[in-house]
C-alpha positions as CSV (number, residue, x, y, z in Angstrom):
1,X,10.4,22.6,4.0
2,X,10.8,20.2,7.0
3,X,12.0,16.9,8.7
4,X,9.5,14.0,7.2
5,X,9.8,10.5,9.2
6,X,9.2,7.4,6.6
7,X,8.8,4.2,8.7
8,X,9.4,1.0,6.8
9,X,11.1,0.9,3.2
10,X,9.6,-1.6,1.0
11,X,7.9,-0.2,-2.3
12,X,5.7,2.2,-0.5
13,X,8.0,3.9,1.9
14,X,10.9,4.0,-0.5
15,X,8.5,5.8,-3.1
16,X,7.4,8.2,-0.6
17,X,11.0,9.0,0.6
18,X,11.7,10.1,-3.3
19,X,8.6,11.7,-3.3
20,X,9.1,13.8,-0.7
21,X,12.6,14.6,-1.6
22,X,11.0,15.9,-4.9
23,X,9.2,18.3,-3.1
24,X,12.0,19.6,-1.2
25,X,11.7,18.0,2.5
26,X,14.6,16.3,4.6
27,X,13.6,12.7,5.1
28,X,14.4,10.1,7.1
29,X,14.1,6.7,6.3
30,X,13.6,4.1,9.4
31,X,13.8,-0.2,8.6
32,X,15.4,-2.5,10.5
33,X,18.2,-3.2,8.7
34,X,18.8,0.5,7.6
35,X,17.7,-0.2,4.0
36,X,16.1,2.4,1.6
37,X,16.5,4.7,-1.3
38,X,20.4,5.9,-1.6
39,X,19.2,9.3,-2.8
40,X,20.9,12.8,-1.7
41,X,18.4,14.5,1.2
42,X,17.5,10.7,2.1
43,X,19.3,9.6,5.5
44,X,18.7,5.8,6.3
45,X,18.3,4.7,10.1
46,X,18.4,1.4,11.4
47,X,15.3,0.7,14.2
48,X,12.8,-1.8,15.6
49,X,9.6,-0.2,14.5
50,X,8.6,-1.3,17.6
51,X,10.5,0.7,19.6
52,X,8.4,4.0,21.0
53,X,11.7,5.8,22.6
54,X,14.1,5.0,19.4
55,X,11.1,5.8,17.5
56,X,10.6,9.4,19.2
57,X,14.3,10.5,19.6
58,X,14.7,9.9,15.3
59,X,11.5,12.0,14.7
60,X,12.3,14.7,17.5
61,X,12.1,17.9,15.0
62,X,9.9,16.5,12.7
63,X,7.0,17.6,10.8
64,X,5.4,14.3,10.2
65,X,5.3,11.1,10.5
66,X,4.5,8.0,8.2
67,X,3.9,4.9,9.3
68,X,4.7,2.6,5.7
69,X,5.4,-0.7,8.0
70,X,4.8,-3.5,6.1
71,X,4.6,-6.9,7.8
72,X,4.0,-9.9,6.3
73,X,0.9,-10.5,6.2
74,X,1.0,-14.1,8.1
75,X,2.6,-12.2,10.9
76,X,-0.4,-9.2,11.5
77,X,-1.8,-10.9,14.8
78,X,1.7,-10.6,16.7
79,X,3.3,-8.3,14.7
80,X,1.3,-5.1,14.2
81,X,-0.2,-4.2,17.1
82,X,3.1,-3.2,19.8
83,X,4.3,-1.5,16.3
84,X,1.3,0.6,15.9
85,X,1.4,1.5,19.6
86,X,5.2,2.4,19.5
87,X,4.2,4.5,16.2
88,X,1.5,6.0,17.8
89,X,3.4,6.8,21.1
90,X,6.1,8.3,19.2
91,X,4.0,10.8,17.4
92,X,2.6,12.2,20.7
93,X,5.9,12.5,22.2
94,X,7.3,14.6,19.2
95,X,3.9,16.5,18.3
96,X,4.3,15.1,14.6
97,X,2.0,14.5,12.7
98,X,1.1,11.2,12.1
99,X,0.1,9.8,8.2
100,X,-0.7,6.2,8.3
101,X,-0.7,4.0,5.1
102,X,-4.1,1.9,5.9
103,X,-6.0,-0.7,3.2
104,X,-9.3,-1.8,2.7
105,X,-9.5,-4.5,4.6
106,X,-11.8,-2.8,7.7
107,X,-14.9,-2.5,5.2
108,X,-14.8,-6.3,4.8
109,X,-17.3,-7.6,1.8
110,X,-19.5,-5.3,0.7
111,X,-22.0,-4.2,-2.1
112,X,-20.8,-1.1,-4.3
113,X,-18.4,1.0,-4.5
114,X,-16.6,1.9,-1.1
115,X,-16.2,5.1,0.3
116,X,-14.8,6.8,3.4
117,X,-18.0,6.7,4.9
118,X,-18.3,3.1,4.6
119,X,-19.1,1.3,8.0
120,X,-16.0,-0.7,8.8
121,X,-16.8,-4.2,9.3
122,X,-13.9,-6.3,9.7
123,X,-14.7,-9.8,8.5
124,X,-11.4,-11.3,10.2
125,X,-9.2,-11.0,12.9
126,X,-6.2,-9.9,10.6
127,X,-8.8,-7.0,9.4
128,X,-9.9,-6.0,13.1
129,X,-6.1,-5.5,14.0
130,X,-5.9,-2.7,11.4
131,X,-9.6,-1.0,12.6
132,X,-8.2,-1.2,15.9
133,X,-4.7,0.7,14.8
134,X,-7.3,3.3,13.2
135,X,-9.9,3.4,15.7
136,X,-7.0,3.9,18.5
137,X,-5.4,6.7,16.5
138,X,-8.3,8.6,15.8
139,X,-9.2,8.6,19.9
140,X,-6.2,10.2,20.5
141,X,-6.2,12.7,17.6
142,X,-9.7,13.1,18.9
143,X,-8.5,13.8,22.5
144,X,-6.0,16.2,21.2
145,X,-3.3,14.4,21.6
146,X,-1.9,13.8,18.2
147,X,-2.7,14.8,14.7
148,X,-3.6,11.7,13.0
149,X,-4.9,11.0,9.1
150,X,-5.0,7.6,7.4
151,X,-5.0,6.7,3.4
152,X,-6.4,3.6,2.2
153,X,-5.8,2.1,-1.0
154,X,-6.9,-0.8,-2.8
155,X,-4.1,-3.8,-4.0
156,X,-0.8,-2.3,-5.3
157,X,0.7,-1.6,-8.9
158,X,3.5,0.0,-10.6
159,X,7.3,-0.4,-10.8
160,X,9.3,-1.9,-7.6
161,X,6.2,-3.8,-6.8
162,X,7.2,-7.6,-6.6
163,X,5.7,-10.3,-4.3
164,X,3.2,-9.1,-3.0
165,X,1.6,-7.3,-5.6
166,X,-0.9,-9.3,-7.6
167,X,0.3,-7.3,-10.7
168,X,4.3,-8.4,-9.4
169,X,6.5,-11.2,-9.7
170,X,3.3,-13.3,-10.9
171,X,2.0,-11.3,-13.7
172,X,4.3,-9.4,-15.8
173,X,7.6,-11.6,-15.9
174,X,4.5,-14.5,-17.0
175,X,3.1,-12.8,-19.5
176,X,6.5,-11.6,-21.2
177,X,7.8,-15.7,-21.5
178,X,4.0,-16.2,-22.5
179,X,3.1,-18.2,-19.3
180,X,-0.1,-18.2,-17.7
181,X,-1.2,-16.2,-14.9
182,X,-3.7,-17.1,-12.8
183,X,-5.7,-14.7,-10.0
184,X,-6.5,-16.1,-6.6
185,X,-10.3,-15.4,-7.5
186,X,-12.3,-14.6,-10.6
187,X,-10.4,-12.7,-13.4
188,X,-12.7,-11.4,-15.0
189,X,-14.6,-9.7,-11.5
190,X,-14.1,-5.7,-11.5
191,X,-11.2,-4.5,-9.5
192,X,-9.6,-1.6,-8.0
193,X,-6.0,-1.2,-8.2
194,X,-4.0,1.7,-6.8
195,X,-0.9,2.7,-8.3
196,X,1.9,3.2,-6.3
197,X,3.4,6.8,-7.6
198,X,0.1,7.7,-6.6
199,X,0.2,6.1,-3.0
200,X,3.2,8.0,-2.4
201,X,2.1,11.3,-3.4
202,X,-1.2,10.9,-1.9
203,X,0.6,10.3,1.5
204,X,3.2,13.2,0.9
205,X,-0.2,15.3,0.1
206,X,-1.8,14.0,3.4
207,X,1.3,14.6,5.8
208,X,2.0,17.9,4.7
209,X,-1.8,19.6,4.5
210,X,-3.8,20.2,7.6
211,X,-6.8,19.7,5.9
212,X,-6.1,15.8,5.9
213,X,-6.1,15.4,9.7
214,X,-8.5,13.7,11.7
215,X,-10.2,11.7,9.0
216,X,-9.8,8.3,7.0
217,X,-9.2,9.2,3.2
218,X,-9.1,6.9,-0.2
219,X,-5.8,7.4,-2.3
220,X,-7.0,8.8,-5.9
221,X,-7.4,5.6,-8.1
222,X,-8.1,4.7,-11.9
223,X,-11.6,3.6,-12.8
224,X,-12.0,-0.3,-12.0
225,X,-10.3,-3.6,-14.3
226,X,-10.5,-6.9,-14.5
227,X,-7.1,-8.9,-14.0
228,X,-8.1,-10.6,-17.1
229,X,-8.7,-6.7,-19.2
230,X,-5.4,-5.7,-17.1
231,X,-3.1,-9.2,-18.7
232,X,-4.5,-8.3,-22.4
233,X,-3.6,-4.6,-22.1
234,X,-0.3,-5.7,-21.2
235,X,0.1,-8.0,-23.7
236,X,-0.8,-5.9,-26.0
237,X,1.5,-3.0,-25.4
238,X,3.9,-5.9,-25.3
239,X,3.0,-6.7,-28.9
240,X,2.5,-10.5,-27.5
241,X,-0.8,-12.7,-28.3
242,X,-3.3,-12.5,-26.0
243,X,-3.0,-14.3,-22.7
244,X,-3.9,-17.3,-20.9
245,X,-5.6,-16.4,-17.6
246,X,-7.2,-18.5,-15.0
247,X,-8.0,-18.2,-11.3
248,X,-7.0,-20.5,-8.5
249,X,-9.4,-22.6,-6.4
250,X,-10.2,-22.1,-2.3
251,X,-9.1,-25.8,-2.1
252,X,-5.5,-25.4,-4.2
253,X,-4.7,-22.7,-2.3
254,X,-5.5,-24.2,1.3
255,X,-3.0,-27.4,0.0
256,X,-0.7,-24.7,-0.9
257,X,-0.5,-22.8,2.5
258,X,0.3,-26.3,4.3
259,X,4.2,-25.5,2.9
260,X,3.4,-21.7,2.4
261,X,2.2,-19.4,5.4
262,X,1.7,-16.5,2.9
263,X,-1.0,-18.6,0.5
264,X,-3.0,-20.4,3.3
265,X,-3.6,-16.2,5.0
266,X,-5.4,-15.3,1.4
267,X,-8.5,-17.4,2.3
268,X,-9.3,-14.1,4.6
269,X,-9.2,-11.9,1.8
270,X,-10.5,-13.6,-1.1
271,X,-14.1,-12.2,-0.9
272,X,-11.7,-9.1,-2.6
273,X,-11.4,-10.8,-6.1
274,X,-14.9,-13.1,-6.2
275,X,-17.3,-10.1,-6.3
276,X,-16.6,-6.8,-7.8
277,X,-13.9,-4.9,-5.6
278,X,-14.3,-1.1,-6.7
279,X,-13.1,2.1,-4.5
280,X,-14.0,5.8,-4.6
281,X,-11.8,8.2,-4.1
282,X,-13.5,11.3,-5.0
283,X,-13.1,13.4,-1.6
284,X,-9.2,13.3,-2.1
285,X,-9.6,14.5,-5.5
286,X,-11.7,16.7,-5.2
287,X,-10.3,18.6,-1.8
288,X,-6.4,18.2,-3.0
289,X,-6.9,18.4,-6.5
290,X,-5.1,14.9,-7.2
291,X,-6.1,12.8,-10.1
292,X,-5.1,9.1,-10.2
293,X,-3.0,8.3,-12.9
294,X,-4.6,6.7,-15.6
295,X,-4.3,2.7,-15.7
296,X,-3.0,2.3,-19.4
297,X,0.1,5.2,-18.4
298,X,0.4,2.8,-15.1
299,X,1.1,-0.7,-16.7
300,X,3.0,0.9,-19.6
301,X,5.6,2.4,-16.9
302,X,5.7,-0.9,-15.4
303,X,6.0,-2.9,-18.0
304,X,9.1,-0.9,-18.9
305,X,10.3,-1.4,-15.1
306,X,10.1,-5.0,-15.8
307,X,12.1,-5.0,-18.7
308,X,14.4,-2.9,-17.7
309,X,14.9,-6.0,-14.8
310,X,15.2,-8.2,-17.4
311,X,18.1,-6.5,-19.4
312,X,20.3,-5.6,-16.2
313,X,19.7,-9.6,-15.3
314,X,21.3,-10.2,-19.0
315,X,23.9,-8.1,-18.8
């Protein structure tokens, strides 16, 4: 078992760093203000993922390394790409290898299901910042100079996942006062949604198998549901009535992001949740042997997350 390099440690990189851990590695867990899991085998470093020698000198040793850098997503155009280069740079300095958490957003709209051989057409300039972090990895793995993989998955679920989850802060706490929620698309459109346990273990899969390298993958993930299907199943495991869900128009949402950067970005993205939105992720399962977990066993843990927030904030 070996030195593992997390990089960022918001709900994906902290879930990886536990991950990980499970499985008997060292880790080391890089944000900029040194936050992260406090969890024995789990050292925390502060560092400007931006920085290629800092970068390089905390991986030096290590077997792999994960790039889990979040940014917000109002910030991609400036933000991402000098991280991506410093990530990059550092992973050819150390000869790590180099696991990056990628998304969907390269395929841009499409008809059926998506798949790793997918064409990626990048319908913004947010989404051609993240093909170009690919596309510039996958040269150099491709010249020999690194080992590079990256996992896509589609929106994010489970417990820890708040903000900017669709399934976060705006769904469950709603649903258990008996508030509507309301998409930013059509509810009722077939959806993909990847659950986070599963993003992490998929990564720790990816970084520590050869096999993974020089390739794009799609992180295991349950059979398509509809926001609305997803709020009822809730509700019902809740033993509440059945919800009120609704979806949010284009022109609401460009009023909102006059006051909020974050609301006026998801115009780029809402093609996601007005047609069917569906991934396939059959080469991971069927080369690692992974299975998604199943949606219902999903929401039920976090559901219970989100209670469990509930009763610590009353005590």
């Amino acid at each position: 078992m070996g030195k593992h390099v997390v990089v960022g440690a918001g709900q994906v990189g902290a879930e990886l760093a536990r991950e990980l851990v499970r499985r008997g590695h060292e880790v080391v867990i890089v944000s900029r203000s040194g936050s992260g899991p406090e969890l024995a085998g789990v050292r925390r470093v502060a560092a400007d993922a931006g920085d290629r020698e800092r970068l390089a000198a905390i991986a030096e040793g290590a077997e792999t390394l994960y790039n889990c850098v979040n940014p917000k997503y109002h910030r991609w155009m400036p933000d991402w790409p000098p991280m991506a280069a410093a990530l990059l740079g550092a992973a050819e300095d150390t000869g790590a290898g180099y696991v990056i958490l990628g998304s969907l957003y390269g395929y841009g709209p499409v008809d059926g299901p998506m798949t790793e051989r997918t064409p990626l057409k990048p319908s913004s300039e947010k989404a051609e910042v993240r093909v170009a972090m690919w596309r510039d990895a996958l040269a150099a793995h491709e010249a020999g100079r690194v080992r590079v993989t990256e996992v896509r998955g589609s929106d994010f679920y489970g417990p820890g996942c708040r903000d900017q989850s669709h399934l976060g802060d705006r769904f469950i706490p709603r649903l258990l006062a008996g508030k509507a929620v309301r998409l930013t698309g059509d509810p009722d459109q077939p959806h993909s949604w990847t659950y986070v346990p599963d993003v992490a273990a998929a990564l720790a899969i990816a970084g520590t198998d050869e096999r993974a390298y020089g390739r794009a993958w799609h992180i295991p993930t349950a059979p398509p549901a509809s926001y609305r299907e997803l709020a009822e199943r809730v509700c019902a495991m809740a033993g509440l009535p059945a919800p009120r869900v609704g979806g949010l128009p284009q022109w609401l949402l460009d009023m909102l992001g006059v006051v909020n950067p974050m609301m006026g970005e998801i115009k780029h993205v809402r093609y996601q949740f007005d047609h069917p939105f569906v991934i396939d992720s059959t080469d991971f399962q069927q080369t690692f042997g992974m299975r998604p977990t199943p949606i219902d066993e999903g929401l039920r843990a976090t559901l219970e997350w989100w209670r469990g927030q509930e009763r610590t904030a009353a005590a």
